[in-house]
C-alpha positions in Angstrom: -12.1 206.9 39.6 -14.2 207.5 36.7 -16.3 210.3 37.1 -16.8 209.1 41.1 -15.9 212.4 42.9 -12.9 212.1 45.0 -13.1 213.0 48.9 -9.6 215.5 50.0 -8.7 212.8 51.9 -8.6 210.3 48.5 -7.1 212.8 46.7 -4.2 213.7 49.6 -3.4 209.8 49.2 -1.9 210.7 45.8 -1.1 214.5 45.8 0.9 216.1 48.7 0.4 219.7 49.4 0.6 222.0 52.4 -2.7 223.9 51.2 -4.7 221.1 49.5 -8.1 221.8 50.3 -7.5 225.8 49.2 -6.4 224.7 45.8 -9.2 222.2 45.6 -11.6 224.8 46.7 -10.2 227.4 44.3 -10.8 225.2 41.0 -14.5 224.7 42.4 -14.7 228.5 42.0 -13.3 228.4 38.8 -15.5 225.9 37.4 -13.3 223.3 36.5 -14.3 220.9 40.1 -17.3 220.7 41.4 -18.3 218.6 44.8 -21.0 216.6 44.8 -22.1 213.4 46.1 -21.3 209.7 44.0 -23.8 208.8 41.8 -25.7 205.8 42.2 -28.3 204.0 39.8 -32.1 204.3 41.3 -35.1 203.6 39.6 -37.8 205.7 38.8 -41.3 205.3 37.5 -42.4 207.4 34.6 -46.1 208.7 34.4 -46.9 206.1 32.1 -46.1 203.5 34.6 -42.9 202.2 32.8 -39.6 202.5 35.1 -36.0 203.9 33.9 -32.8 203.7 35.9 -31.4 207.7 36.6 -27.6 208.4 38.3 -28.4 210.4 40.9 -26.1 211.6 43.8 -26.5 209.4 47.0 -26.4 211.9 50.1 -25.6 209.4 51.9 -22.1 209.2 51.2 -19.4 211.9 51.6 -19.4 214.9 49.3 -15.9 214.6 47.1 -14.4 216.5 44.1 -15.1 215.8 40.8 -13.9 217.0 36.7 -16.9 219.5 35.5 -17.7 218.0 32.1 -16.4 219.6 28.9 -13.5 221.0 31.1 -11.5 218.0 29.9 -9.6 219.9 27.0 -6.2 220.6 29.5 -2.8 220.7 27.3 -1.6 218.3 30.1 -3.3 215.3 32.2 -0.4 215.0 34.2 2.5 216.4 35.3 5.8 214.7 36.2 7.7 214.9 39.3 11.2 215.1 38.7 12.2 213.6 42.3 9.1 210.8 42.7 8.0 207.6 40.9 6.3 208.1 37.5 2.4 206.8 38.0 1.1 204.4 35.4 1.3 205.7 31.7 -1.4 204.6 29.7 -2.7 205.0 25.9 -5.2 208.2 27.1 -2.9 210.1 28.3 0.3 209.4 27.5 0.6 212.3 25.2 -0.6 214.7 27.5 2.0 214.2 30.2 4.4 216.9 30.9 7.8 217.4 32.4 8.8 220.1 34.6 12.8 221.2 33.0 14.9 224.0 33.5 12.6 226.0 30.9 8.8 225.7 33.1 6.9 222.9 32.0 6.8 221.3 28.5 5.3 217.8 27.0 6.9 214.8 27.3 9.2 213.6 24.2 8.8 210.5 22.7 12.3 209.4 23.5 11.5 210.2 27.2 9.0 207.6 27.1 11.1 205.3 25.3 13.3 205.1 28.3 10.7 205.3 30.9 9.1 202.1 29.4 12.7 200.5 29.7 13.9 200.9 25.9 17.2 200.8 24.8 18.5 204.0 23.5 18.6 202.7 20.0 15.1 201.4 19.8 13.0 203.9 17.5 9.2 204.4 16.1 10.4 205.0 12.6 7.6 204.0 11.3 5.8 207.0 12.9 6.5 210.7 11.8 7.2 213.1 14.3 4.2 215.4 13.0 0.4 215.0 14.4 -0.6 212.2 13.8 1.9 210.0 13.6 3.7 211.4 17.1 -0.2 210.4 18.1 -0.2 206.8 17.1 3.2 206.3 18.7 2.2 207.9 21.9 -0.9 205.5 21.6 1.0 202.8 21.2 3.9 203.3 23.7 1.3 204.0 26.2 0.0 200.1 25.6 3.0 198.6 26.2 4.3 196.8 29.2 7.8 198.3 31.1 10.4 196.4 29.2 12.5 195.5 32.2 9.6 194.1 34.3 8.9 191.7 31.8 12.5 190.5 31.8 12.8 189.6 35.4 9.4 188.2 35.2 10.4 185.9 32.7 13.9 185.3 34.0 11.6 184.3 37.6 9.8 182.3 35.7 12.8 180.1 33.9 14.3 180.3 37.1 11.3 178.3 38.7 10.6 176.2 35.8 13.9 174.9 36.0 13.7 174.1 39.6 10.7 172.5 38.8 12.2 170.0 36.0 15.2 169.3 38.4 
């Protein structure tokens, strides 16, 4: 949502736990939530008669959860479920998505989001290194791609219906 705080019943829409609100309430007292009201834009007039627009929090909408600011530097944005559908991966944080294996919980490879995005086996990003950067750029780039099997049936829908067209 964008720095709009989330209410628990938002966030329960998307993550499923037995004692939600308790883990919600314990990163508040850590410091890495807080709850607060959404922000709105209002005006205000300074004292030399000129008016600026401020975010302020509008009490009159429900108080939610929301990311403390400079918190942001978690090793992981994300983290898979092994038996549920893998959300959207995007360029931000497709390198910051991690996989629960038989080992605890580790980053996702680059060949595992190869496949995820629908890639043959043999497909590669040779022209990235595996080191920093490079591993980077083809996260980055992965992360802007489209899944390549929904674009196959979509086109394959789409020359089905042309050619029921021209008939």
């Amino acid at each position: 949502m964008d720095g709009m705080p989330l209410t628990l019943e938002q966030i329960s829409t998307f993550h499923h736990s037995d004692n939600l609100q308790e883990m919600l309430d314990d990163l508040v007292k850590k410091g890495y939530l807080v709850k607060e009201h959404p922000k709105d834009i209002f005006e205000i007039e300074m004292e030399n008669g000129l008016k600026r627009s401020v975010r302020k929090q509008d009490e009159s909408k429900p108080l939610g959860y929301n990311i403390v600011s400079g918190k942001l530097s978690f090793e992981f944005t994300k983290i898979l479920d092994p038996n549920d559908v893998a959300p959207a991966l995007v360029a931000a944080d497709i390198s910051h998505i991690a996989v629960v294996d038989g080992e605890g919980i580790r980053k996702l490879t680059l060949r595992e989001g190869l496949r995820m995005f629908g890639y043959p086996e043999d497909y590669n990003l040779s022209m990235f290194n595996d080191n920093g950067t490079g591993l980077a750029k083809a996260f980055d780039l992965l992360g802007n791609t489209v899944v390549v099997p929904a674009v196959k049936a979509v086109a394959k829908k789409l020359c089905e219906a042309y050619n029921e067209f021209v008939k």
